[in-house]
N, CA, C and O of each residue as an XYZ file, in Angstrom:
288
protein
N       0.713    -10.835      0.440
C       2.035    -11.108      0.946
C       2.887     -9.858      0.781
O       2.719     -9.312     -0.310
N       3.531     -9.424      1.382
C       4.444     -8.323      1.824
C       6.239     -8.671      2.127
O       6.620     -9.639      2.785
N       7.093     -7.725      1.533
C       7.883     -8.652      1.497
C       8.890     -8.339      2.941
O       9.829     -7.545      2.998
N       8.316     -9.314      4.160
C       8.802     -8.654      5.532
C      10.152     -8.764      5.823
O      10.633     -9.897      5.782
N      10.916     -7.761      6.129
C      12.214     -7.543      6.454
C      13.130     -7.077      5.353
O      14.314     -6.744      5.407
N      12.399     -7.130      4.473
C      13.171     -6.981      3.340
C      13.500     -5.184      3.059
O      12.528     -4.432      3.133
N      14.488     -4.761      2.836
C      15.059     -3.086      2.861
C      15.308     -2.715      1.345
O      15.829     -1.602      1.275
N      15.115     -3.251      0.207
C      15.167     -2.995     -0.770
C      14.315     -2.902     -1.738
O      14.623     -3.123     -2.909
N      12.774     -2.454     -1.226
C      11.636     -2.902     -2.577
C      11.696     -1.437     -3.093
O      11.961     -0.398     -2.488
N      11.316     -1.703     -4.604
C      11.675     -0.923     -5.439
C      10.161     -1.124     -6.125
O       9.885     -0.713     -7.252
N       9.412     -1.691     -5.416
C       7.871     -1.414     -6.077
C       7.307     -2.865     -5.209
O       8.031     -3.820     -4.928
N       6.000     -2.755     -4.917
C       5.261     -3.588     -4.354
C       3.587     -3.641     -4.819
O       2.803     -2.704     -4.672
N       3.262     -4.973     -5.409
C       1.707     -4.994     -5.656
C       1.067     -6.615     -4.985
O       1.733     -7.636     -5.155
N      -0.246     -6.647     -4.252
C      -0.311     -7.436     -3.690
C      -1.950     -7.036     -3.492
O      -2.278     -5.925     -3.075
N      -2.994     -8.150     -3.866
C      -4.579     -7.837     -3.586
C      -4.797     -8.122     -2.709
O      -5.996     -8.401     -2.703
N      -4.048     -8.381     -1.082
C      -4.427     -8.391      0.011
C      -5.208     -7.189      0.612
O      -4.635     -6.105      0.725
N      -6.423     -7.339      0.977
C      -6.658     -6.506      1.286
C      -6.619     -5.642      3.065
O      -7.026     -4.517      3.355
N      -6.203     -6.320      3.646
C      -5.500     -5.538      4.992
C      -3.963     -5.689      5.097
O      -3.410     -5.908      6.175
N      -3.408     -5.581      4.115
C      -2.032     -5.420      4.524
C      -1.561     -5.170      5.637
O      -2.277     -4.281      6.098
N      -0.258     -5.590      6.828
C       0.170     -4.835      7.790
C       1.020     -4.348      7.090
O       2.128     -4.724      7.472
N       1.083     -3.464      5.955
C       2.091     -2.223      6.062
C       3.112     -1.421      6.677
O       4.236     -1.234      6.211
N       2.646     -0.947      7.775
C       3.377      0.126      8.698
C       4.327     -1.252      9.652
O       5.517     -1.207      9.966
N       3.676     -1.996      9.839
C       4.397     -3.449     10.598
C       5.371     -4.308     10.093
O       6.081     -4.914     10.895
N       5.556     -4.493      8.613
C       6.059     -4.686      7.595
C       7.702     -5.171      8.073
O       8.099     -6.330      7.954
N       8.602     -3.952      8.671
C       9.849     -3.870      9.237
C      10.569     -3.687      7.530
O      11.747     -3.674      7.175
N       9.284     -3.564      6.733
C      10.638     -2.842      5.049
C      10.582     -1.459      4.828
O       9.800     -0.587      5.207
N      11.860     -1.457      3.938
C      12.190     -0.272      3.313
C      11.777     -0.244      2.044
O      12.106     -1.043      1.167
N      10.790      1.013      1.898
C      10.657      1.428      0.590
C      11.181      2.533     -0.032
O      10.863      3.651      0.373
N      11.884      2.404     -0.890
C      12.783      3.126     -1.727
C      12.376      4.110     -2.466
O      11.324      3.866     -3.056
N      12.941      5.397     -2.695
C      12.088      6.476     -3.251
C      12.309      6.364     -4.649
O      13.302      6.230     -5.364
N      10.501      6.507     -4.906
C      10.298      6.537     -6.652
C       9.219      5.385     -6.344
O       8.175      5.248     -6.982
N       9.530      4.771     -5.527
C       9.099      2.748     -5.615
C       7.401      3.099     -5.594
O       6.976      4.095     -5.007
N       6.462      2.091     -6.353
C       5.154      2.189     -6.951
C       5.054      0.613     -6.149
O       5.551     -0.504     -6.292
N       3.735      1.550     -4.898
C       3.343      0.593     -4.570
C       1.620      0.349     -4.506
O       0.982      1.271     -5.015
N       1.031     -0.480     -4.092
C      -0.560     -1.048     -4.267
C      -1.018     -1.820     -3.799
O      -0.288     -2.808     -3.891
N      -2.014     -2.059     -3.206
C      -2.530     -3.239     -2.831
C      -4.109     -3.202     -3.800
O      -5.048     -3.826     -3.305
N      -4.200     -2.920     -4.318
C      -5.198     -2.847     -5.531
C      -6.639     -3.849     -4.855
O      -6.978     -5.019     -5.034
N      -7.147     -2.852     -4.130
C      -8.660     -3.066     -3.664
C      -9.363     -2.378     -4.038
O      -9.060     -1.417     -4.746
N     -10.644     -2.704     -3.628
C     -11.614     -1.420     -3.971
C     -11.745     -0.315     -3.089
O     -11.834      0.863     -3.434
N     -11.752     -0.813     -1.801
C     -12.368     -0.026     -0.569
C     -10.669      0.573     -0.584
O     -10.751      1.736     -0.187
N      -9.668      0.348     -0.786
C      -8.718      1.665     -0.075
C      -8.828      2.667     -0.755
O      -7.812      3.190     -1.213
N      -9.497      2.950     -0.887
C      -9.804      4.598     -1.463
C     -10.971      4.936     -0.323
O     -10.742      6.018      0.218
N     -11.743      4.506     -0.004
C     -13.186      4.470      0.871
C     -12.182      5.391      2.534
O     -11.399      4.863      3.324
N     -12.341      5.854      2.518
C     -11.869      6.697      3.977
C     -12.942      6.636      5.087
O     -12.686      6.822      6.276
N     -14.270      6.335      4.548
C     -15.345      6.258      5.441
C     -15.531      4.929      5.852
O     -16.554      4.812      6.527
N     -14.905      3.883      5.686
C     -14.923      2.722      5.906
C     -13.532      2.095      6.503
O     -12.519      2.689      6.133
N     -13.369      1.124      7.260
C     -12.602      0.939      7.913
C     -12.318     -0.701      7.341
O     -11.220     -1.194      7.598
N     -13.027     -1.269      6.802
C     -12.830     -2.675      6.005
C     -11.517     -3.074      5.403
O     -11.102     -4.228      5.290
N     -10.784     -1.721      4.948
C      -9.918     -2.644      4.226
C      -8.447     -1.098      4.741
O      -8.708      0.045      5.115
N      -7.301     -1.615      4.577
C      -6.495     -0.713      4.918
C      -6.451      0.142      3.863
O      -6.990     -0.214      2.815
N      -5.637      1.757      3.968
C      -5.752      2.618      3.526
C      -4.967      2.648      2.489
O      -4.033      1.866      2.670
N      -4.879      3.407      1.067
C      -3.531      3.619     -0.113
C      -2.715      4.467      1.564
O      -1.842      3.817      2.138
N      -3.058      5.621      2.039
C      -1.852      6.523      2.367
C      -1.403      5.737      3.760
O      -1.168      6.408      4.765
N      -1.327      4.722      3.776
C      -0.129      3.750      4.654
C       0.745      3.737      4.034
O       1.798      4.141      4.529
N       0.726      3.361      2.935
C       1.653      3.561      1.984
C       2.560      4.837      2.169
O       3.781      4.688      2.206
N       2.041      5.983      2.275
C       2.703      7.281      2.225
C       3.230      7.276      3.879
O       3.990      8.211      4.129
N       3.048      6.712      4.587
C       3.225      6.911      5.795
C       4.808      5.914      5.988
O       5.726      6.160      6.770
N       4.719      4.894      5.103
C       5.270      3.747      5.367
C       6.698      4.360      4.526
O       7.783      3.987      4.974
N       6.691      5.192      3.448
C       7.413      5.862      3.006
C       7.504      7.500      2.338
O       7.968      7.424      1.200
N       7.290      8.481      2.608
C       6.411      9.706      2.281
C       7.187      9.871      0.981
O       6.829     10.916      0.438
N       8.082      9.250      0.309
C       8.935      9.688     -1.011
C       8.446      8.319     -1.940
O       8.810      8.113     -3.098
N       7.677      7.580     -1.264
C       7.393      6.434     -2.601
C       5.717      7.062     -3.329
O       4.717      7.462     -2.731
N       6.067      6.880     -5.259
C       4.832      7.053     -5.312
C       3.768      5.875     -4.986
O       3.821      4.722     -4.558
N       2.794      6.769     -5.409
C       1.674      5.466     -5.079
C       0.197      6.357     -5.933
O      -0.084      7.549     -6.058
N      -0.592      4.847     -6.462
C      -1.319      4.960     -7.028
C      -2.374      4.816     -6.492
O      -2.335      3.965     -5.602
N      -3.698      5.466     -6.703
C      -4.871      5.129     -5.663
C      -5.600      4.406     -6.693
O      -5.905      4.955     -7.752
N      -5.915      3.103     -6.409
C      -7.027      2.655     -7.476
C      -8.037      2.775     -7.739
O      -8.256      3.905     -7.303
N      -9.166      2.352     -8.283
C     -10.648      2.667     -9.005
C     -11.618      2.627     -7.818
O     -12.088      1.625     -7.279
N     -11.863      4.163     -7.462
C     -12.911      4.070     -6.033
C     -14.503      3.142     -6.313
O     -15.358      2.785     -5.503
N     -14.425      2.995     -7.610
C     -16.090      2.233     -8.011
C     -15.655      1.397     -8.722
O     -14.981      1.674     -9.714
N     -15.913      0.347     -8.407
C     -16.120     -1.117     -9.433
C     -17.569     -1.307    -10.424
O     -18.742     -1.385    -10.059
N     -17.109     -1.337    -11.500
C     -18.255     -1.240    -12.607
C     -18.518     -2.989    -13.123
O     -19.356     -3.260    -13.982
């Protein structure tokens, strides 16, 4: 879940794993820590699950964390 329309997130975490992100219609606020904490968005060679740098696209001043490219 994504929080749509909304112009004020100040951090976002959510294990969906295809987020519409860029479709979203929010504002992310600079500094704001966001995630969708999958495995595959780190995977660039795979197209399964959406990317961490939507994120950067969706705001180029929010940080963002890339999560654990291998599940143990």
């Amino acid at each position: 879940m994504l929080p749509l329309g909304r112009h004020d997130c100040l951090g976002i975490m959510t294990g969906w794993a295809s987020p519409n992100i860029l479709g979203a219609g929010m504002t992310i606020l600079p500094g704001a820590f966001c995630d969708h904490l999958t495995s595959y968005a780190g995977h660039f060679d795979t197209s399964s699950q959406t990317k961490t740098s939507e994120w950067i696209a969706a705001r180029s001043l929010s940080a963002e964390r890339i999560g654990a490219v291998t599940d143990w």
